[in-house]
DSSP file (Angstrom, degrees, kcal/mol; ACC not computed):
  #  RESIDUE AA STRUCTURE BP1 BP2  ACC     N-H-->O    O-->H-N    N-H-->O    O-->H-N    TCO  KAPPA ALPHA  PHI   PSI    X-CA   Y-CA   Z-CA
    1    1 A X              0   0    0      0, 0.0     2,-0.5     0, 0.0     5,-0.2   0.000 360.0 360.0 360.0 152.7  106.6  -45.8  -21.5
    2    2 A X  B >   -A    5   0A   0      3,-0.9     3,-2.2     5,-0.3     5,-0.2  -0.922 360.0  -4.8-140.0 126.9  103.2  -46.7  -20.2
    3    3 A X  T 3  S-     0   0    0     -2,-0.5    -1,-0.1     1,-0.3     3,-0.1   0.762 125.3 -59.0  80.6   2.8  101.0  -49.3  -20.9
    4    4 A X  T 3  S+     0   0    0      1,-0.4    -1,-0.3    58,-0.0     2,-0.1   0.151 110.2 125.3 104.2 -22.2  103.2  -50.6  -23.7
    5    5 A X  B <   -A    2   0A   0     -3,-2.2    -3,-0.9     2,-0.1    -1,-0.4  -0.192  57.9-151.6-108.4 159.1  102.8  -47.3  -25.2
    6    6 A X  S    S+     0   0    0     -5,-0.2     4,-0.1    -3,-0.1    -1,-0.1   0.368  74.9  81.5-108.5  10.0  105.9  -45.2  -26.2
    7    7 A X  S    S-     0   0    0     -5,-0.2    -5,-0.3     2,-0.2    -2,-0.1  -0.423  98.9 -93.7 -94.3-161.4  104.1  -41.5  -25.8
    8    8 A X  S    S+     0   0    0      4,-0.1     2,-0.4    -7,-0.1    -1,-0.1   0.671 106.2  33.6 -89.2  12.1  103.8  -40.0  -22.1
    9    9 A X  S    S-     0   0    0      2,-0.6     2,-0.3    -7,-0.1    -7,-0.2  -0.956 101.6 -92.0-132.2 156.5  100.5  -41.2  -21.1
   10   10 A X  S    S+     0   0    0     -2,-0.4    51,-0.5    -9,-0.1     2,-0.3   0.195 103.0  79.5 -48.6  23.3   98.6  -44.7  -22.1
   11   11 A X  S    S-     0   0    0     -2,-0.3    -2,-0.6    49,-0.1     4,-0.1  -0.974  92.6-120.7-150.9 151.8   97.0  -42.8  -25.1
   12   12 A X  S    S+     0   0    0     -2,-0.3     2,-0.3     1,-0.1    -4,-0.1   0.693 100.4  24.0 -71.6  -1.1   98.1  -41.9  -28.1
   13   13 A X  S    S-     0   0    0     -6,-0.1    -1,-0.1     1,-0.0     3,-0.1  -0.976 102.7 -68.9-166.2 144.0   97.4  -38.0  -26.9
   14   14 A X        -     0   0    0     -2,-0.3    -2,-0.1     1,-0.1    -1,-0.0   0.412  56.6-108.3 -22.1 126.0   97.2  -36.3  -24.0
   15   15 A X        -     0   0    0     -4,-0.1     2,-0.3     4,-0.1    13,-0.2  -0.270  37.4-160.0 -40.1 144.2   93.8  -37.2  -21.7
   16   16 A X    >>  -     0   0    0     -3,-0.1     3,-2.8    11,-0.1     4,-1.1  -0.784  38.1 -87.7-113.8-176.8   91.1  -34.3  -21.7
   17   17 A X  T 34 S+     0   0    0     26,-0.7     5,-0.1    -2,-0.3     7,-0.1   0.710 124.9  69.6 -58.7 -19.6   88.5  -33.9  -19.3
   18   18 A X  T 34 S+     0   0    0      1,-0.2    -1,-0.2     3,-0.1     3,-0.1   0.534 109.6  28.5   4.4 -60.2   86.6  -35.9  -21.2
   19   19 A X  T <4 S+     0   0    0     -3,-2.8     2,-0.3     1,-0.2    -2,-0.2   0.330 121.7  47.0-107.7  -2.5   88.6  -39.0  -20.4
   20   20 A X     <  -     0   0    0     -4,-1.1     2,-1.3     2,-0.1    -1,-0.2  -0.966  65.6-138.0-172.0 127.8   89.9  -38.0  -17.1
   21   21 A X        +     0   0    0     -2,-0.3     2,-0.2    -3,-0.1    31,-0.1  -0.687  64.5 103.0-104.9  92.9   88.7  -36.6  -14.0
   22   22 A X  S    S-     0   0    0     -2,-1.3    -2,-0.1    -5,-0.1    26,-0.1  -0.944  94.3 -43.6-157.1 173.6   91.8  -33.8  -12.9
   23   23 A X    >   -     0   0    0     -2,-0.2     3,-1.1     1,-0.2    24,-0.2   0.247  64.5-179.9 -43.6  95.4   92.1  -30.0  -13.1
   24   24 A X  G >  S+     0   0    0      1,-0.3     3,-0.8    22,-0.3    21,-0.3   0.834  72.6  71.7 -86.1 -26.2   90.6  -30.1  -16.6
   25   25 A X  G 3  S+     0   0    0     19,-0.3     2,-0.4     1,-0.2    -1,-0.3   0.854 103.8  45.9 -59.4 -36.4   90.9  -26.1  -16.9
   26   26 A X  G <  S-     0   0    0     -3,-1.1    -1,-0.2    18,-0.1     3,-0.2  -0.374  80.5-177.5-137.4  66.0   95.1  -26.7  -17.3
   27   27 A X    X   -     0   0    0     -3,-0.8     3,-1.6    -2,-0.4     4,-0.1  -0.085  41.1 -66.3 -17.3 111.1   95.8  -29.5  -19.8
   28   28 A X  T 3  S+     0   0    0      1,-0.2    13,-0.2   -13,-0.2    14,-0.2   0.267 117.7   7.4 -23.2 137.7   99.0  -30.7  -20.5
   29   29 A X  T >> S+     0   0    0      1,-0.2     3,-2.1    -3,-0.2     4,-1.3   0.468  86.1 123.4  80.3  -2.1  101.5  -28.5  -22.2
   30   30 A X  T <4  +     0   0    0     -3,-1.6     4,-0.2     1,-0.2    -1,-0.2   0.456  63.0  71.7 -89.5  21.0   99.1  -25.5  -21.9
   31   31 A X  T 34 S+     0   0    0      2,-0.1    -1,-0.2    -4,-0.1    -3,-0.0   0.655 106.0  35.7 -75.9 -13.1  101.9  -23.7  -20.1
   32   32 A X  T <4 S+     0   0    0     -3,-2.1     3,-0.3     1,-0.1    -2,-0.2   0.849 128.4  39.9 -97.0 -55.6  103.8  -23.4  -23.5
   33   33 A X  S >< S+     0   0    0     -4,-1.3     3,-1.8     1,-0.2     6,-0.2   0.077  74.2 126.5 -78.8   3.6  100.5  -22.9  -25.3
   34   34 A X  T 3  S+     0   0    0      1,-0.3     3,-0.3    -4,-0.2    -1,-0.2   0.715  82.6  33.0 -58.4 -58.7   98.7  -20.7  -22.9
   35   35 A X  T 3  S+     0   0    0     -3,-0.3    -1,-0.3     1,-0.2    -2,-0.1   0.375 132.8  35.8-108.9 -14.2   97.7  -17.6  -25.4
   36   36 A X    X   +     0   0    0     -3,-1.8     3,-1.7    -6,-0.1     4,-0.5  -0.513  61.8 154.0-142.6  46.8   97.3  -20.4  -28.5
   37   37 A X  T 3   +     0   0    0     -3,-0.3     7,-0.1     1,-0.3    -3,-0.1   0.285  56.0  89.4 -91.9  16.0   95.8  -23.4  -26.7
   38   38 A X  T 3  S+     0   0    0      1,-0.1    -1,-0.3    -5,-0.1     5,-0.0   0.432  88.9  54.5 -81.3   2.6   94.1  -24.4  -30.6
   39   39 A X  S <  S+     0   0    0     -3,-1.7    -2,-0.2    -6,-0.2    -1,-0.1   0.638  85.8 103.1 -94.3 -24.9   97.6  -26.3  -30.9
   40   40 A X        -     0   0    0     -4,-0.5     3,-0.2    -7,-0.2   -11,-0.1  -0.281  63.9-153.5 -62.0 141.5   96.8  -28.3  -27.4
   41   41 A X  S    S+     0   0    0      1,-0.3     2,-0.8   -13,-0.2    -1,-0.2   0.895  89.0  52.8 -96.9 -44.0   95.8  -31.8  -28.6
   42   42 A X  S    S-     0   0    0    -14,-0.2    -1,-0.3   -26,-0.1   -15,-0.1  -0.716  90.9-138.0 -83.3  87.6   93.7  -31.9  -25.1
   43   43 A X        -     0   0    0     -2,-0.8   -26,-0.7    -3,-0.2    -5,-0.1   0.094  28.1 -93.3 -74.6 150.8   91.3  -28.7  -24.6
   44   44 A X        +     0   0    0     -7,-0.1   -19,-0.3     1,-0.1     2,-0.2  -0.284  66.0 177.5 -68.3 153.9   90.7  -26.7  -21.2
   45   45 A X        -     0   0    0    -21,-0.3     2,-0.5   -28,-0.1   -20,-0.2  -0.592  33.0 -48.5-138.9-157.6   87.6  -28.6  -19.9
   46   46 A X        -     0   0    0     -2,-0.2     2,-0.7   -22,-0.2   -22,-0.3  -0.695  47.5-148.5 -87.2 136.5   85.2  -28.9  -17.0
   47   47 A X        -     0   0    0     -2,-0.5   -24,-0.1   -23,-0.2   -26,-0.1  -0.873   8.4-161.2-111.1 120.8   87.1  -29.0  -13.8
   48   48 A X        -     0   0    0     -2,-0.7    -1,-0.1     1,-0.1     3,-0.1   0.745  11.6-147.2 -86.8 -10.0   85.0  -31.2  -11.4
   49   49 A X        +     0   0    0      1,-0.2    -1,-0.1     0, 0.0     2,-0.0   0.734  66.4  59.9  81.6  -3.3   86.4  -30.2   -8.0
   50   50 A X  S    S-     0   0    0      0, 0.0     2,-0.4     0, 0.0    -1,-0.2  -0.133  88.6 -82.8-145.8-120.7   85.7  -33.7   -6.7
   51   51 A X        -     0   0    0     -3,-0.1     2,-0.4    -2,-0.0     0, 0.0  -0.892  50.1-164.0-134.0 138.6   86.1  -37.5   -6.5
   52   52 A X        -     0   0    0     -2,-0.4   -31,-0.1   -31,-0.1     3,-0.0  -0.943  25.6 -73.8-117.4 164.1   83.6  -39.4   -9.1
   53   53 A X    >   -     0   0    0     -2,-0.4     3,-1.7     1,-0.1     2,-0.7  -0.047  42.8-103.5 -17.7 119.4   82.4  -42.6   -9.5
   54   54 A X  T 3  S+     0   0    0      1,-0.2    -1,-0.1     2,-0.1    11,-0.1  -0.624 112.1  30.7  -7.3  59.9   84.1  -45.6  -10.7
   55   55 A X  T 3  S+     0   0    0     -2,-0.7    -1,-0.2    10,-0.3    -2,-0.0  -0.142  81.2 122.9 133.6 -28.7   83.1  -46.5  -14.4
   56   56 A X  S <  S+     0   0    0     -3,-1.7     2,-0.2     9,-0.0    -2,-0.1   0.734  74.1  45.5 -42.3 -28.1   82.6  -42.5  -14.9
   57   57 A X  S    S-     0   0    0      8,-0.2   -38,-0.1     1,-0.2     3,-0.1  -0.663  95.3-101.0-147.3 142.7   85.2  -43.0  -17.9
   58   58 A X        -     0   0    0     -2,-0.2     2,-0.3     1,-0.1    -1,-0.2  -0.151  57.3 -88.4 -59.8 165.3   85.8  -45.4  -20.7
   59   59 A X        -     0   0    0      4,-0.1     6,-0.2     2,-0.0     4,-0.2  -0.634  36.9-115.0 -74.2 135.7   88.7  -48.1  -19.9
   60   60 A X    >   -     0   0    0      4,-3.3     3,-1.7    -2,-0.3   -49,-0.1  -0.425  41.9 -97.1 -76.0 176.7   92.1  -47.3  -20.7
   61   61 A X  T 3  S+     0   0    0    -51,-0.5    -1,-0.1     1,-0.4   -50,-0.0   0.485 131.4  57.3 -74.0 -13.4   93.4  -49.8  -23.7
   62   62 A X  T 3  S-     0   0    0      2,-0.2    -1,-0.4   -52,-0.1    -2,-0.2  -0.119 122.6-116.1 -90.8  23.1   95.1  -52.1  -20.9
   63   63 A X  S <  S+     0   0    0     -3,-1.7     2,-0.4    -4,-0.2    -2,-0.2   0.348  72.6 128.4  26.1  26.7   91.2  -52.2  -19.3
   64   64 A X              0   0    0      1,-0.1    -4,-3.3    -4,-0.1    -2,-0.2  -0.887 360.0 360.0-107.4 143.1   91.5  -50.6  -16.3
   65   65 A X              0   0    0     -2,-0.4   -10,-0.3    -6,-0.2    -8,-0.2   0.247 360.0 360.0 -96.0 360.0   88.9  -47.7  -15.6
């Protein structure tokens, strides 16, 4: 559990790039989903290749950024 939460991240579904700055091109689970990745609840994204800013990102539901 995390966060209180019973799924495997502090959200009810996977993070996307969106929400979260890591290798946003290979989402959870898109190693089963690879060829069908409209089933992936988090979509291949922008992969930023770096460190960002503090703040970049909403707060997760415990309020830490």
């Amino acid at each position: 559990m995390r966060a209180g939460t019973k799924t495997l991240f502090n959200t009810e579904k996977s993070p996307d790039a969106a929400e979260a700055n890591f290798y946003g091109h290979y989402p959870y689970e898109i190693e089963e989903n690879y060829f069908n990745n409209s089933v992936l609840e988090a979509k291949p994204g922008e992969y930023r290749q770096t460190t960002i800013d503090v703040g970049s990102f909403e707060p997760n539901a415990g309020g830490s950024l």
